[in-house]
N, C-alpha and C positions, 0 to 999 in steps of 0.2 A: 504494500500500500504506500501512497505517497504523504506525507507528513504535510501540516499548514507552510512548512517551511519549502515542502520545494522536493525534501530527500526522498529516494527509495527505501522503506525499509520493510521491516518483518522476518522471520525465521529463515525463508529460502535465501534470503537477499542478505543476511548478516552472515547466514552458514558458506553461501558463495565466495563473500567477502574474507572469511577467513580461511577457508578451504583453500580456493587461488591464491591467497597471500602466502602460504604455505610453501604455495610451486611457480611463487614469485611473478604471480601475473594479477591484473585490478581490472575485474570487471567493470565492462561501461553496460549501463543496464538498458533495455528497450521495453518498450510499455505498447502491447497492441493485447487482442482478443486471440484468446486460444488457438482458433483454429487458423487465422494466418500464421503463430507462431509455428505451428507445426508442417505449417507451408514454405515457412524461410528456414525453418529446421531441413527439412529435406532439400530446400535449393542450395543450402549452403550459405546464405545469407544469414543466418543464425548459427550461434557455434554452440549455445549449450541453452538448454529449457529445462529448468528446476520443477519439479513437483510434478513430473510426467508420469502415467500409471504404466507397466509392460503389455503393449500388444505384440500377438506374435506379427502384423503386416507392420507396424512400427521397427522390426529392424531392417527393412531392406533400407534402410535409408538412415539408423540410428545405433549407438551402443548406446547401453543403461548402464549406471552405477551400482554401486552394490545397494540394496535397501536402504533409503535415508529416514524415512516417517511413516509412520502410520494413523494415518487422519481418516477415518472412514468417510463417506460422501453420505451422508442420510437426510429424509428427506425435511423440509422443512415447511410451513401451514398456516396461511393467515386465518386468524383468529373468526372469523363466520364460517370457514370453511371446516375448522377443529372441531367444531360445534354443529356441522350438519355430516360431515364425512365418516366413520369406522372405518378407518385403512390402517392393515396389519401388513400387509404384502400388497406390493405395485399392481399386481396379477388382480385386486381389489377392485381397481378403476374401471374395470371393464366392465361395460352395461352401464357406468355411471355419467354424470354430466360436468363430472372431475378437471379440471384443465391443470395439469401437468406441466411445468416448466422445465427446461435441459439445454445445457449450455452445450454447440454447436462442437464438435471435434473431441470432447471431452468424453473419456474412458469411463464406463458406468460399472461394467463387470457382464458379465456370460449371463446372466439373468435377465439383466435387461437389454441386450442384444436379442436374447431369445425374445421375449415377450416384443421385441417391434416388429417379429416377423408375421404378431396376430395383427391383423388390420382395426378390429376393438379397440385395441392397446395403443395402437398409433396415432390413431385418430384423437388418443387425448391427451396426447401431446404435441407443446408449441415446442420448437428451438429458438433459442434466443441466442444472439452473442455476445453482448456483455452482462454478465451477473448481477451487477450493480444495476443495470436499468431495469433487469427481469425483479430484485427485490420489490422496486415502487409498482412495475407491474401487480404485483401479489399484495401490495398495500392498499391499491388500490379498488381492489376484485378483479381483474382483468385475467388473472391467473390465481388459481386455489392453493397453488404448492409451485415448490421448486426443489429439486437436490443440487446438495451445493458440499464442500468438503466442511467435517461440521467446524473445524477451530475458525478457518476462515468465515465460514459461514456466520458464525457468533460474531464472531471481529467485526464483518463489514455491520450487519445488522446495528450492536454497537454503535457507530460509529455515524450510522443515517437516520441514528434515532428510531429505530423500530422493532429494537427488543419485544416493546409491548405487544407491538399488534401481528409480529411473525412470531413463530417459535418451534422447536425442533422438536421433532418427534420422536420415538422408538423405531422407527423402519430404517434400518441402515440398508442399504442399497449395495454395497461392495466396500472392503475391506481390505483390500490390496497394498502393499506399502508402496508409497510413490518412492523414485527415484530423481536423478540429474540423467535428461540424456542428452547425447551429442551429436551430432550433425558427422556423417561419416562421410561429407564431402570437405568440412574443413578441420576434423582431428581424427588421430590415428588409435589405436588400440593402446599404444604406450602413453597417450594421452589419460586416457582414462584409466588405467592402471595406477598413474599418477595419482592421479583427482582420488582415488580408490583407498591410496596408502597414505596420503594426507587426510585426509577424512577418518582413515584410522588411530591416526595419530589425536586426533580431536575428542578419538570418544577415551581413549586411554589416556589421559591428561584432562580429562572433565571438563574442556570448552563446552563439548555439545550440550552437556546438562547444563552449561552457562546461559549457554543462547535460548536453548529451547526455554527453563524457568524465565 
């Protein structure tokens, strides 16, 4: 997220910063939506995207880190919607008049891949590509729900003011540890090997429980 001040921060963005310091390089940070990111990942115009989940058609074009977090993505409910809906499982929405939010390029898990192969299921679902607009979406009623990663998910909420009227459910959606991947058109395997053995070094010298508390 970016600060009143101007900076990039938060957990991928401090762990980067220290991670590269490490193997003596300072990231310059870029700010776009998901799924372009993962379009300049692949051309090579991007060199590393933090907080990416492992697909298998994500490596013709990517290496991944070893495990860095595990943030579940679960789903989250404005407050009319809490109160007219009983969704236990995605698989719930169907037959309902549910509207579904889901950020454009972003990895949900084999569940929810499955379930968009029913036409019921898809159908209540919007995509959207920035997060941040789809929240006011759902504040508004325009959208019932959205899944979102839940720490960031609280964070921005926080931060727009709408703790009160969103709030995060029990349905966790996927579970996956995200990773750092890299653009296999501009770094190499000893690249990330690097990145691999510095970042080891961070959790055995307790930075990482620095950052992350």
């Amino acid at each position: 997220f970016r600060t009143s001040s101007g900076e990039i921060q938060g957990f991928y963005a401090e762990l980067a910063r220290v991670t590269l310091r490490q193997m003596g390089c300072t990231p310059q940070f870029v700010e776009m939506p998901w799924a372009r990111a993962l379009l300049e990942l692949e051309k090579g115009r991007l060199d590393i995207l933090p907080g990416a989940l492992y697909k298998p058609q994500r490596e013709a074009f990517a290496y991944f880190s070893q495990p860095i977090n595990r943030s579940p993505n679960v789903l989250f409910m404005g407050q009319q919607a809490a109160d007219k809906y009983h969704i236990t499982q995605l698989a719930d929405l169907i037959g309902t008049d549910f509207r579904l939010g889901a950020q454009i390029g972003v990895a949900y898990g084999s569940s929810f891949d499955a379930l968009l192969n029913n036409p019921a299921f898809k159908a209540r679902v919007t995509f959207v590509t920035l997060r941040r607009s789809a929240w006011h979406m759902v504040s508004i009623n325009r959208l019932d729900g959205l899944i979102s990663d839940e720490v960031t998910g609280l964070m921005e909420l926080q931060q727009l003011g709408l703790s009160q009227a969103i709030a995060r459910t029990q349905l966790v959606v996927s579970g996956g540890p995200a990773m750092f991947a890299f653009s296999k058109k501009s770094n190499t395997p000893d690249v990330v090997q690097g990145f691999n053995t510095a970042f080891a070094a961070l959790l055995a010298d307790g930075q990482y429980k620095h950052i992350a508390e």
